[in-house]
KOLLUMGU-252030 format. One record per residue (C-alpha): residue number from 1; x, y, z; residue in three letters. Coordinates in nm, 4 decimals, padded with zeros to 6 digits. Each point is the difference from the previous one (the first is absolute). Layout:
# residues N
+-----+----------+----------+----------+------+
!  nr !       c1 !       c2 !       c3 ! rest !
+-----+----------+----------+----------+------+
! NUM !        X !        Y !        Z !  Ala !
...
+-----+----------+----------+----------+------+
END
This chain:
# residues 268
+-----+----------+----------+----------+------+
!  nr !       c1 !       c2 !       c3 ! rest !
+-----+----------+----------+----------+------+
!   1 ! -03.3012 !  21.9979 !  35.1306 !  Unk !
!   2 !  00.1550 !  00.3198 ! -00.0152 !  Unk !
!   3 ! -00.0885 !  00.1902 ! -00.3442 !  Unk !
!   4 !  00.2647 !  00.2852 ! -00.0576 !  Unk !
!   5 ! -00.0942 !  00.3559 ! -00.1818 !  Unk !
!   6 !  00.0104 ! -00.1133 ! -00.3828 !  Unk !
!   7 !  00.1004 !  00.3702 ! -00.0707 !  Unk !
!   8 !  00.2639 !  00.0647 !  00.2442 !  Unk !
!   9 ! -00.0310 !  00.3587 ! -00.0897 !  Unk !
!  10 !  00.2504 !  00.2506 !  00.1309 !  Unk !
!  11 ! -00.1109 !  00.3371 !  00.1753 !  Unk !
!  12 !  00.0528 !  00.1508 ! -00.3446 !  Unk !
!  13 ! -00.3059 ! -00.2265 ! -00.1873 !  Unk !
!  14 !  00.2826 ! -00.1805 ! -00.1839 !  Unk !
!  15 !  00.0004 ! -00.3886 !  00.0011 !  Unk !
!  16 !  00.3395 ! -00.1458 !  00.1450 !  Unk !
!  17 !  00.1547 ! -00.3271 ! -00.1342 !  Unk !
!  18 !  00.3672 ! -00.1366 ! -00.0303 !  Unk !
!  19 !  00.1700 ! -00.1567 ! -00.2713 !  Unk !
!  20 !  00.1565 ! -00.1991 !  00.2965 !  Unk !
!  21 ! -00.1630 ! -00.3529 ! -00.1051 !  Unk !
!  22 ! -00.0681 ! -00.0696 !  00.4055 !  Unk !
!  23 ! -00.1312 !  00.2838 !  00.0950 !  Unk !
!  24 ! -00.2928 !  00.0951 ! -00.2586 !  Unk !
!  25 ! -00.3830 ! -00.0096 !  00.0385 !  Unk !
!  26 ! -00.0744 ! -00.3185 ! -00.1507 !  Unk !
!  27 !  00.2475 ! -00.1651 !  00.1931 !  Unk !
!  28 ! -00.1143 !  00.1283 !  00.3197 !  Unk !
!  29 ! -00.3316 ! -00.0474 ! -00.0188 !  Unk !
!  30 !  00.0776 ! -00.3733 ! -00.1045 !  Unk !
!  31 !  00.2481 ! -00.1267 !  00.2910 !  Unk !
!  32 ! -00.3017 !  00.2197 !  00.2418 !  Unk !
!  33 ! -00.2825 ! -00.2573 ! -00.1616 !  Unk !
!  34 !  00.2733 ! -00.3045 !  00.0649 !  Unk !
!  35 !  00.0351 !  00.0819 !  00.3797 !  Unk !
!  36 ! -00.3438 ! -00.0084 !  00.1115 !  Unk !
!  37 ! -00.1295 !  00.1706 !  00.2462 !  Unk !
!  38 !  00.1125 !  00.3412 !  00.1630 !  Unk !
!  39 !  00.2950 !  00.0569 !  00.2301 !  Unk !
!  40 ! -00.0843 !  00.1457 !  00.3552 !  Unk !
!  41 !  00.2466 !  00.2732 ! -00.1009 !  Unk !
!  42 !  00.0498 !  00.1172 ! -00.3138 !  Unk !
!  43 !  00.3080 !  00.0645 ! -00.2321 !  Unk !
!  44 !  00.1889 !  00.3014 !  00.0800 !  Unk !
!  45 !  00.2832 !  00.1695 ! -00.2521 !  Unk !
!  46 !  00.2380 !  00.0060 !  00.3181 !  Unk !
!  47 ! -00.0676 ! -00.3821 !  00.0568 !  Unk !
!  48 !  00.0348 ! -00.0316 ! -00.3692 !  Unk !
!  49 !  00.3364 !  00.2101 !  00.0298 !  Unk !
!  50 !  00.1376 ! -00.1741 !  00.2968 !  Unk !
!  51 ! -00.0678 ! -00.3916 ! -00.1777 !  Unk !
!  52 !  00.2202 !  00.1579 ! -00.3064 !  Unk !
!  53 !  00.2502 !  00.0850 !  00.1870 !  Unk !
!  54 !  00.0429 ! -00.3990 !  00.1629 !  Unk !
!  55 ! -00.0209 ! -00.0905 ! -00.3713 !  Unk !
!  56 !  00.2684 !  00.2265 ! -00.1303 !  Unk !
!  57 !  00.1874 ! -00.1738 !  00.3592 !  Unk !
!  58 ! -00.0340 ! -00.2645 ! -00.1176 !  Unk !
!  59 !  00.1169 !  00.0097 ! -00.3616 !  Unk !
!  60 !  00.3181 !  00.1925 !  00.1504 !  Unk !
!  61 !  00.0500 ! -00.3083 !  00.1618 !  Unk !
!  62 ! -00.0607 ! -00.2313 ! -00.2434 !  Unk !
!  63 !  00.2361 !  00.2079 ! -00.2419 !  Unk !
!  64 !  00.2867 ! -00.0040 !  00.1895 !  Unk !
!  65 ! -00.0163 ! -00.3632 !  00.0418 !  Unk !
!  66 ! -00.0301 ! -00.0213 ! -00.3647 !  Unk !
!  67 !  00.2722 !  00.2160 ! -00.0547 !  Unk !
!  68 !  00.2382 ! -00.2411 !  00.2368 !  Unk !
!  69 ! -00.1073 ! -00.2883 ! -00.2341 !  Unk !
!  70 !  00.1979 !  00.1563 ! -00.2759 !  Unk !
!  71 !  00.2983 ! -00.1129 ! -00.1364 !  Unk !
!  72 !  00.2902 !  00.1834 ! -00.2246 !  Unk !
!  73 !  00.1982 ! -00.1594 ! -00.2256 !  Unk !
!  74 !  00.2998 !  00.1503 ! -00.1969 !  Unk !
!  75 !  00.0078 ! -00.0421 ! -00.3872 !  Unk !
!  76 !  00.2500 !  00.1611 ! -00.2406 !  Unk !
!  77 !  00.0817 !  00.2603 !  00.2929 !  Unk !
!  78 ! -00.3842 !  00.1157 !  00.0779 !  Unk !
!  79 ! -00.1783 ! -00.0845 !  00.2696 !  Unk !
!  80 ! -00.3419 ! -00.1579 ! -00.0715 !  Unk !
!  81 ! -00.2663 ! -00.0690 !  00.2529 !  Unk !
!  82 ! -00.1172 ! -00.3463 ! -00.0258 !  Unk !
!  83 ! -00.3654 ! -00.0295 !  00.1234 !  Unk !
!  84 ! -00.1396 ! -00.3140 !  00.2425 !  Unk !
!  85 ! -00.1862 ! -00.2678 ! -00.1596 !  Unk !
!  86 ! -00.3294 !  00.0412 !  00.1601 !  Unk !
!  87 ! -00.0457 !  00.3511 ! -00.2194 !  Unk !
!  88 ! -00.2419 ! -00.1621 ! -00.2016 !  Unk !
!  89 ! -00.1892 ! -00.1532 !  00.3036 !  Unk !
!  90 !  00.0023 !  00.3336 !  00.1279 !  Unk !
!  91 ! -00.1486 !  00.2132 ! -00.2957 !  Unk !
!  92 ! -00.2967 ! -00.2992 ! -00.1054 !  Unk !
!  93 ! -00.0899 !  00.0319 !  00.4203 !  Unk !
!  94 ! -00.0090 !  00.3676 !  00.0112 !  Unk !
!  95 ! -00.1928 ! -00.0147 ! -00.3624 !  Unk !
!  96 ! -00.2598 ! -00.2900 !  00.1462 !  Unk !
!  97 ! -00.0345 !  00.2105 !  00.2846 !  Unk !
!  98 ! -00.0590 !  00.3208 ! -00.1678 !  Unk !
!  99 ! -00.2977 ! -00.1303 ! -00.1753 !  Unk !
! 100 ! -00.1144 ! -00.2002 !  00.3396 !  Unk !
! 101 ! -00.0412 !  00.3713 !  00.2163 !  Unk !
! 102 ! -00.2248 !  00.0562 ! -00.2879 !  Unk !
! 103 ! -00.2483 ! -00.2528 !  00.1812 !  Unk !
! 104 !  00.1196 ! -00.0109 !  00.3131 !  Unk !
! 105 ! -00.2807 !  00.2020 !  00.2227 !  Unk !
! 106 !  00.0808 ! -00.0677 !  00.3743 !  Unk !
! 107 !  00.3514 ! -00.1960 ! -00.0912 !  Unk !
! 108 !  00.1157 !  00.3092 ! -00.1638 !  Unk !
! 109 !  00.2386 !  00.0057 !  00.3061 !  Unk !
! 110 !  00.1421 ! -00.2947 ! -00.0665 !  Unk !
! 111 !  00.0659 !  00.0441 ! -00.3820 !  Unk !
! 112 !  00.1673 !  00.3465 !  00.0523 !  Unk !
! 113 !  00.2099 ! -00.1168 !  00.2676 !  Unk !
! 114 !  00.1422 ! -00.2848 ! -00.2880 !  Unk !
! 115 !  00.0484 !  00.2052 ! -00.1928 !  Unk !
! 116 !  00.2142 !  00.2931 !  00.1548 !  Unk !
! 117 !  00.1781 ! -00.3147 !  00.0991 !  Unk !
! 118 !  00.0845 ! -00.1388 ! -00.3539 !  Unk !
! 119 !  00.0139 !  00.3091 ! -00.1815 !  Unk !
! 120 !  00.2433 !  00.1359 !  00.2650 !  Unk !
! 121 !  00.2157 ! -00.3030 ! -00.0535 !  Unk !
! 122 ! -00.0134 !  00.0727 ! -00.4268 !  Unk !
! 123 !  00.1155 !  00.3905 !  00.0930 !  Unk !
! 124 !  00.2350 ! -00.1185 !  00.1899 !  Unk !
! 125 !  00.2097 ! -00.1943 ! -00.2568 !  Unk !
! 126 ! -00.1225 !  00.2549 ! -00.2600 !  Unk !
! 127 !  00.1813 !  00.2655 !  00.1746 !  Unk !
! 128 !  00.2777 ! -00.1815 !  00.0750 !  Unk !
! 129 !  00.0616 !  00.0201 ! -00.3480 !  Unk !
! 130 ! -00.0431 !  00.3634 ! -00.0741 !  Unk !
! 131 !  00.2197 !  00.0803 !  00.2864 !  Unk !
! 132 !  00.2745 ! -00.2168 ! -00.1128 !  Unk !
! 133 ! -00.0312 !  00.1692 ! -00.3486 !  Unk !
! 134 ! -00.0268 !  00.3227 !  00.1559 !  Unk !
! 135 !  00.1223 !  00.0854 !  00.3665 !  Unk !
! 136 ! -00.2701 !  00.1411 !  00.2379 !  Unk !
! 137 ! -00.2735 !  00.0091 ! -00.2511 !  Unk !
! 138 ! -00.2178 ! -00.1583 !  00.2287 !  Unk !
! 139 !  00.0542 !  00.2311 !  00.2697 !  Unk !
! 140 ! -00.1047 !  00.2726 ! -00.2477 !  Unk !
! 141 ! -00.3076 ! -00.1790 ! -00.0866 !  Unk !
! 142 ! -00.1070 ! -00.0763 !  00.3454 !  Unk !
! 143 !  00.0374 !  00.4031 !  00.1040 !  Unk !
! 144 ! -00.1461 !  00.1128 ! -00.3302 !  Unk !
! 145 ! -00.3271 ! -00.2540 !  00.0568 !  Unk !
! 146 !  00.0164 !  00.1351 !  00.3830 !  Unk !
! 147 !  00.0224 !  00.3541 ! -00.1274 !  Unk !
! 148 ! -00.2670 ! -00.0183 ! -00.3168 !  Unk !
! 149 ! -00.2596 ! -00.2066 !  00.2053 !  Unk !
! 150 !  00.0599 !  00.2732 !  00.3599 !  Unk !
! 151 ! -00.0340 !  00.3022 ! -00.2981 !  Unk !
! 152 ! -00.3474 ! -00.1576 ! -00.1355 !  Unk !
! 153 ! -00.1172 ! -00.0374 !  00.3417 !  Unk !
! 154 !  00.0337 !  00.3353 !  00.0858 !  Unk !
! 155 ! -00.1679 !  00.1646 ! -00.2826 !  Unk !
! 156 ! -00.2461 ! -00.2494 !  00.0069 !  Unk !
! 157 ! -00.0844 !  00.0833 !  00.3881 !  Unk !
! 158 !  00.0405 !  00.3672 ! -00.0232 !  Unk !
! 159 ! -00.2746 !  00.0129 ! -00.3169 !  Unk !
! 160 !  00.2776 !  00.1183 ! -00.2930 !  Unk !
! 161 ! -00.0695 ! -00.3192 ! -00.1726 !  Unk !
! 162 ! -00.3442 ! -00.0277 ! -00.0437 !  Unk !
! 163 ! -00.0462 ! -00.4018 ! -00.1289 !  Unk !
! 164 ! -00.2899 !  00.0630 ! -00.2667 !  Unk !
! 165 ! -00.1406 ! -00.1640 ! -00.3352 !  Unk !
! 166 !  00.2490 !  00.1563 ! -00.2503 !  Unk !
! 167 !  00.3238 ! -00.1084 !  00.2544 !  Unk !
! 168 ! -00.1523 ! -00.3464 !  00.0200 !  Unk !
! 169 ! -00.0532 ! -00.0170 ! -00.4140 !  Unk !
! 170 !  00.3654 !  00.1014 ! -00.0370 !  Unk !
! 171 !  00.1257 ! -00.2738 !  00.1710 !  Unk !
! 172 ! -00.2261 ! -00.2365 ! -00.0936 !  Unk !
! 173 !  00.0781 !  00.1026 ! -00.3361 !  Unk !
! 174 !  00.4060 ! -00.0154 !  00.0447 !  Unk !
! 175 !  00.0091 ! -00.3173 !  00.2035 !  Unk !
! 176 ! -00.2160 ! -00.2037 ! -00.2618 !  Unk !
! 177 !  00.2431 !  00.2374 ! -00.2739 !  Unk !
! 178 !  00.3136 ! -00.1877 !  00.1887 !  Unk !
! 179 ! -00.1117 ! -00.3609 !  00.0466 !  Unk !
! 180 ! -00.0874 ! -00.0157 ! -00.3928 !  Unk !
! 181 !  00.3058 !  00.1738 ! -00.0933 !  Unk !
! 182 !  00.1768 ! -00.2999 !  00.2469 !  Unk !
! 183 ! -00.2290 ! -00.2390 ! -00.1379 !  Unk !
! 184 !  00.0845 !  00.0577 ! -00.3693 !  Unk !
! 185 !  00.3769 !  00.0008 !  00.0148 !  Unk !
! 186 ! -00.0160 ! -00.3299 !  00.1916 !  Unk !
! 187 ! -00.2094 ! -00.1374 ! -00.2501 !  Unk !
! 188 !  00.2219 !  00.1294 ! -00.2810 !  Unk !
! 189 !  00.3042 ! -00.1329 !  00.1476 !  Unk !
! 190 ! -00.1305 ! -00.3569 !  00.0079 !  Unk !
! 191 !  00.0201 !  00.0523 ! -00.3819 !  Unk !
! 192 !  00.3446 !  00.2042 ! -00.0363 !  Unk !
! 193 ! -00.0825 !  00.3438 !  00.0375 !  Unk !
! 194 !  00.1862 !  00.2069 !  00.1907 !  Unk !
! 195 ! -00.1386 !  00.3016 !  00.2154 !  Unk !
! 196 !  00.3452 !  00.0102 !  00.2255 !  Unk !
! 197 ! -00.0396 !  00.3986 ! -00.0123 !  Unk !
! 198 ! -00.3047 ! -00.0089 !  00.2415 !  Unk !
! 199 !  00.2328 ! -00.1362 !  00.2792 !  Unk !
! 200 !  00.3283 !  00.1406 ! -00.1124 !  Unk !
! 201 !  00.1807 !  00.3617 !  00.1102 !  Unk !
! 202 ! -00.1724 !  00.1760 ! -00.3332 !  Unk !
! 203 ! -00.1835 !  00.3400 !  00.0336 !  Unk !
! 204 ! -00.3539 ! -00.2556 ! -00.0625 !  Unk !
! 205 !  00.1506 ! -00.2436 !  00.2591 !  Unk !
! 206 !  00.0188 !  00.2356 !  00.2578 !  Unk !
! 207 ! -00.3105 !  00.1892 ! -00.0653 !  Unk !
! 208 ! -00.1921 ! -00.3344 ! -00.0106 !  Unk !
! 209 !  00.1827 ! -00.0697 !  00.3794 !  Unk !
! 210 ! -00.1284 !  00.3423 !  00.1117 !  Unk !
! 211 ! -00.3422 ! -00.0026 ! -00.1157 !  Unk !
! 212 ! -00.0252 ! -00.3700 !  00.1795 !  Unk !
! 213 !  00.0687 !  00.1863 !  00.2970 !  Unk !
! 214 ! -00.2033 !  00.3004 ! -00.0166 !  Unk !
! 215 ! -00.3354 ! -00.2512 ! -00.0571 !  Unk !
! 216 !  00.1381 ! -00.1430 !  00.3253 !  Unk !
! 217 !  00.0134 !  00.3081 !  00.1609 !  Unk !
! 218 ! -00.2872 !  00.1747 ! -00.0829 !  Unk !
! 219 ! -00.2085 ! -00.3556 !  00.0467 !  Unk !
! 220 !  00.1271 !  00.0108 !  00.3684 !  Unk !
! 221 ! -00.2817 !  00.3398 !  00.0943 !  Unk !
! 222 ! -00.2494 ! -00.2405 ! -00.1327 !  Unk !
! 223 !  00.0849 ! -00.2622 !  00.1801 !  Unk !
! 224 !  00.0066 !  00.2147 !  00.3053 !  Unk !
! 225 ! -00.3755 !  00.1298 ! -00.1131 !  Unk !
! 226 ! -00.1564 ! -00.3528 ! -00.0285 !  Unk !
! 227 !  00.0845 ! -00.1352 !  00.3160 !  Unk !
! 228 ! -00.1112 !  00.3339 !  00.1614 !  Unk !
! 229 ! -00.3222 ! -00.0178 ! -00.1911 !  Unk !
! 230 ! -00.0453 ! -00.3821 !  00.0212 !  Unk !
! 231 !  00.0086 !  00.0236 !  00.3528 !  Unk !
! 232 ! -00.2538 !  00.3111 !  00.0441 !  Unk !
! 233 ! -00.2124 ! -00.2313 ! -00.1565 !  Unk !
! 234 ! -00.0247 ! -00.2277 !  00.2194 !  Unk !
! 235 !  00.2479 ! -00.2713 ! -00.1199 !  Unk !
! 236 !  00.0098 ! -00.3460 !  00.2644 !  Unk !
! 237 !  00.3414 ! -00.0218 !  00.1604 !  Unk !
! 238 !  00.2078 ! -00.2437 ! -00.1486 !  Unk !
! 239 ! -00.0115 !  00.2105 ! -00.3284 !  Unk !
! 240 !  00.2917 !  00.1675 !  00.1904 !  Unk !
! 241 !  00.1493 ! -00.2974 ! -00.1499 !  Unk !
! 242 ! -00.1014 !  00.0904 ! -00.3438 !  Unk !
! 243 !  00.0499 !  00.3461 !  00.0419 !  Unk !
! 244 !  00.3853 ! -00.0589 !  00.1329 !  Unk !
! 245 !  00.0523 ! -00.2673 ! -00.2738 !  Unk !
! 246 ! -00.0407 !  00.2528 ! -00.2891 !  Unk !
! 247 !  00.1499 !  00.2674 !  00.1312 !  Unk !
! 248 !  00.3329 ! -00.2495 !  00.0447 !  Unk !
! 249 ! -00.0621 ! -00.0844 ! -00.3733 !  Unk !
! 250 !  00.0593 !  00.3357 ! -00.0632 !  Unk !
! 251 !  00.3128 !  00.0639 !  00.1991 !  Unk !
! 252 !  00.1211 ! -00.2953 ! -00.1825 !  Unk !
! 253 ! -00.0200 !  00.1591 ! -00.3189 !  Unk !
! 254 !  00.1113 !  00.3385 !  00.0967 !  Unk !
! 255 !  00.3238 ! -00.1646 !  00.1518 !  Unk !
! 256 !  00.0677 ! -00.2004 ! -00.3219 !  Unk !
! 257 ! -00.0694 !  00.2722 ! -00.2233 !  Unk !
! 258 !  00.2248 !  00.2015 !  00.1819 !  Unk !
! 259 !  00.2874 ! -00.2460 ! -00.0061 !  Unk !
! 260 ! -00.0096 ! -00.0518 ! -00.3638 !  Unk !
! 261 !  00.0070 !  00.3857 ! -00.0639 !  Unk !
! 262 !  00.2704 !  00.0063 !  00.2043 !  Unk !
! 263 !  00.1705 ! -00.2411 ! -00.1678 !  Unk !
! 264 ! -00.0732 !  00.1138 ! -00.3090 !  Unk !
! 265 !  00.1940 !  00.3323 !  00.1081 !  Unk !
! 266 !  00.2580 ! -00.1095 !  00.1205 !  Unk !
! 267 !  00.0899 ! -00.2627 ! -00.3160 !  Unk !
! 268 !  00.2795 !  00.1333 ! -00.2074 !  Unk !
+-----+----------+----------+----------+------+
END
């Protein structure tokens, strides 16, 4: 069994983690124990790379599939985007299967490969609708993503951005900061309570929009710093998988954040 560096400490003496909740330590080490014994070859970050690249593929794909499953309806002079019926089928797989590449180990390859599928189909239909609302939003995302994720890389390869302890706190600390800020206005809604501002064209709105996307930004360096690290120490192969899988996840949310600051600019 292979048994990875628990430290995974940078060149600098700093420990490196990601907020990304594939591609951490614990996780790691736990899908490693799952697959048994070691790979004749071990994981490499250009392996790891290459398999996110398929997976991206394949949500492209997927998306523009979903996209051609939409439907647009007139009423009272506005076009509206009406949205298949197998939405809900679609987000309870991709959910199931989020928590199921928790435990996957070896089948990790199979899980992620689901799941660019079925997510791809959901942002498909989901930006069919922005881009009805808002003409060639989603061409703006795509290049932005493409642009912020192509910046991060070089910084992160040519040593400006040096993933350490108080980078990985930060985000930690805004990504938890946004999911119970998301969390509480859901639950308050279920009882009446409005918190419309967060996701309308306010000054708080947008700033909430942009600070989504700088966590996804700045978590991309770490992402980039794991895999490098995971596989230095010796991860087995198929973690490639894992490694790809989370670094998808956050492409995902750098693309969606982007589209809803965009859209949030461009409302009137």
């Amino acid at each position: 069994m292979t048994t990875l560096n628990p430290s995974y400490e940078d060149t600098h003496g700093e420990q490196t983690s990601t907020n990304n909740p594939a591609l951490n330590q614990e996780a790691f080490e736990r899908a490693s124990e799952r697959g048994g014994a070691k790979d004749e070859t071990g994981m490499t970050a250009r392996g790891a790379y290459l398999k996110t690249g398929f997976l991206l593929l394949l949500s492209i794909v997927a998306a523009f599939w979903g996209w051609g499953q939409v439907q647009t309806a007139t009423i009272f002079g506005v076009e509206t985007v009406v949205p298949p019926d197998w939405m809900f089928f679609a987000y309870l797989a991709t959910f199931i299967l989020g928590i199921m590449a928790i435990f996957a180990g070896r089948f990790t390859w199979l899980v992620a490969i689901l799941y660019s599928l079925s997510y791809g189909a959901i942002l498909g239909v989901t930006s069919h609708y922005y881009d009805t609302r808002w003409d060639g939003i989603v061409l703006q995302a795509v290049i932005a993503t493409v642009a912020v994720f192509a910046a991060t890389w070089v910084l992160f390869t040519t040593g400006i951005i040096k993933p350490g302890g108080k980078l990985t706190a930060f985000v930690m600390i805004g990504m938890v900061g946004l999911l119970l800020v998301w969390g509480f206005a859901w639950f308050m809604s279920l009882f009446g309570v409005d918190f419309r501002f967060l996701y309308e064209p306010t000054l708080l709105g947008i700033a909430f929009a942009a600070f989504a996307v700088l966590l996804g930004a700045l978590n991309l360096p770490l992402d980039f710093n794991f895999i490098k690290m995971s596989a230095a120490a010796g991860a087995p192969k198929y973690m490639e998988w894992y490694g790809a899988y989370g670094l998808m996840l956050s492409m995902i949310w750098m693309y969606v954040s982007i589209l809803r600051l965009l859209s949030l600019l461009r409302s009137d």
